[in-house]
C-alpha positions as CSV (number, residue, x, y, z in Angstrom):
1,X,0.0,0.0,0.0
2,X,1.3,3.2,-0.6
3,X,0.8,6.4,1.4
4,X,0.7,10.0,-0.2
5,X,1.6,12.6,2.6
6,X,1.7,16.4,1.5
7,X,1.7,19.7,3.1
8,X,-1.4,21.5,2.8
9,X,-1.8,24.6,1.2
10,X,-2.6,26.0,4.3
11,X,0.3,24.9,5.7
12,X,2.8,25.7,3.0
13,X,1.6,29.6,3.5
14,X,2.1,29.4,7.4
15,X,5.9,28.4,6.6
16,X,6.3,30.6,3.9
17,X,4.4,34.0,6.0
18,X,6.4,33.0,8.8
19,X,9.3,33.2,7.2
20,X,8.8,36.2,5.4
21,X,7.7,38.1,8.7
22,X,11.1,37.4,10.1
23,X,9.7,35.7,12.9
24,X,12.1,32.7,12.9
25,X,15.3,32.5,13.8
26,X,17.9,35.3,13.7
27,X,19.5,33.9,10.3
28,X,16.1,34.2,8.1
29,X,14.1,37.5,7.7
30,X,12.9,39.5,4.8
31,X,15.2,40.4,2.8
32,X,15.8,36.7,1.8
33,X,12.8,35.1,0.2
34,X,15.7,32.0,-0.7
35,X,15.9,31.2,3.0
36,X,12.1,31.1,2.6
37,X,12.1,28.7,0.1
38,X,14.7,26.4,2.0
39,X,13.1,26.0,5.1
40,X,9.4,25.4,3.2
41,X,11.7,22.3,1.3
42,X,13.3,20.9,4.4
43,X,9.7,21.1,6.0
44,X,8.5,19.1,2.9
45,X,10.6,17.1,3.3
46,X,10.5,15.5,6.4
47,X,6.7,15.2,5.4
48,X,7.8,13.4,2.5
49,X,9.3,10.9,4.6
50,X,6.5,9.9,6.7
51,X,5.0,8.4,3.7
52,X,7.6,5.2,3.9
53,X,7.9,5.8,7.9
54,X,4.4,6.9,9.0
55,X,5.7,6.4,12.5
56,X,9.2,8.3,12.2
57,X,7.6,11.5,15.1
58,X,7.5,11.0,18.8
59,X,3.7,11.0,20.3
60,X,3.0,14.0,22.3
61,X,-0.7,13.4,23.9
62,X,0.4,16.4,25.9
63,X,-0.6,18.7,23.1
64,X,-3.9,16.2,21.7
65,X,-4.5,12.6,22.2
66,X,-3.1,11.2,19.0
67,X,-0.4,13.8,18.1
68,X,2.7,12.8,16.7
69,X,5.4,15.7,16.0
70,X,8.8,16.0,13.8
71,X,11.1,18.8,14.3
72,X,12.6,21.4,11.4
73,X,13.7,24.1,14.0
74,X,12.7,26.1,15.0
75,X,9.2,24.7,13.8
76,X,7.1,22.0,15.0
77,X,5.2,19.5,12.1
78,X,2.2,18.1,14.3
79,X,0.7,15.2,12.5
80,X,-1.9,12.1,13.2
81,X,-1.6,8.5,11.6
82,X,-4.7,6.0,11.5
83,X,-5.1,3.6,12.7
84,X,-3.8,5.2,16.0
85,X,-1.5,2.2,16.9
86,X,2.4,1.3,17.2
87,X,2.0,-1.8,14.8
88,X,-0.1,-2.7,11.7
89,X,-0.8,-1.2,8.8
90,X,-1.5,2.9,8.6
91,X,-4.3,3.6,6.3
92,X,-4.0,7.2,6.6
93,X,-0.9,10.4,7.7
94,X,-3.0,13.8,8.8
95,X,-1.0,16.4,8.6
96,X,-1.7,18.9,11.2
97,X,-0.5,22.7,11.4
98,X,3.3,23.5,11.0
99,X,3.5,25.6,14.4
100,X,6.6,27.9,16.0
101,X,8.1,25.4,18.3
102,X,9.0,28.0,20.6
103,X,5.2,28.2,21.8
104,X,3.9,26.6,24.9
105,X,1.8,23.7,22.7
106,X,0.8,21.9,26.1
107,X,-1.2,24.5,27.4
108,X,-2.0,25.2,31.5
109,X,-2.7,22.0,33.0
């Protein structure tokens, strides 16, 4: 069986504003819309890679119940496999927002 996993278009926008605001790290702001474009292709790919190895990202219930994250700092790729399971087949790879891994994603307690 083979999985496709893409960024959404929503996603793909969030990487590229947040790039373009400056908001990252020190090294990307707006005067280089070629940094942009790197970190949008490292993001994609470490999504392209959850198509052979669906269950590459650590869970993190502490965010939502069936969260799974990979890091491209300083973002965060938050994403979902079903079935929800450490073995067996996945049918589907949700990919959720790309998110500045710099926020408090847990939440008060």
């Amino acid at each position: 069986m083979t999985i496709s996993v893409a960024l959404t278009a929503e996603n793909a926008a969030f990487v590229q504003a947040e790039v373009a605001s400056g908001r990252t790290d020190s090294a990307i702001g707006l005067s280089n819309p070629s940094a942009a474009e790197r970190l949008y292709d490292r993001i994609e790919e470490k999504v392209r890679r959850l198509a052979d190895r669906q269950r590459l990202g650590p869970r993190r219930s502490d965010i939502r119940p069936k969260t799974r994250i990979l890091a491209e700092p300083p973002h965060l790729i938050l994403y979902e496999i079903e079935p929800n399971t450490d073995e067996g087949p996945i049918t589907i790879v949700e990919i959720a927002p790309v998110v500045d891994g710099r926020r408090d994603l847990a939440g008060p307690e």
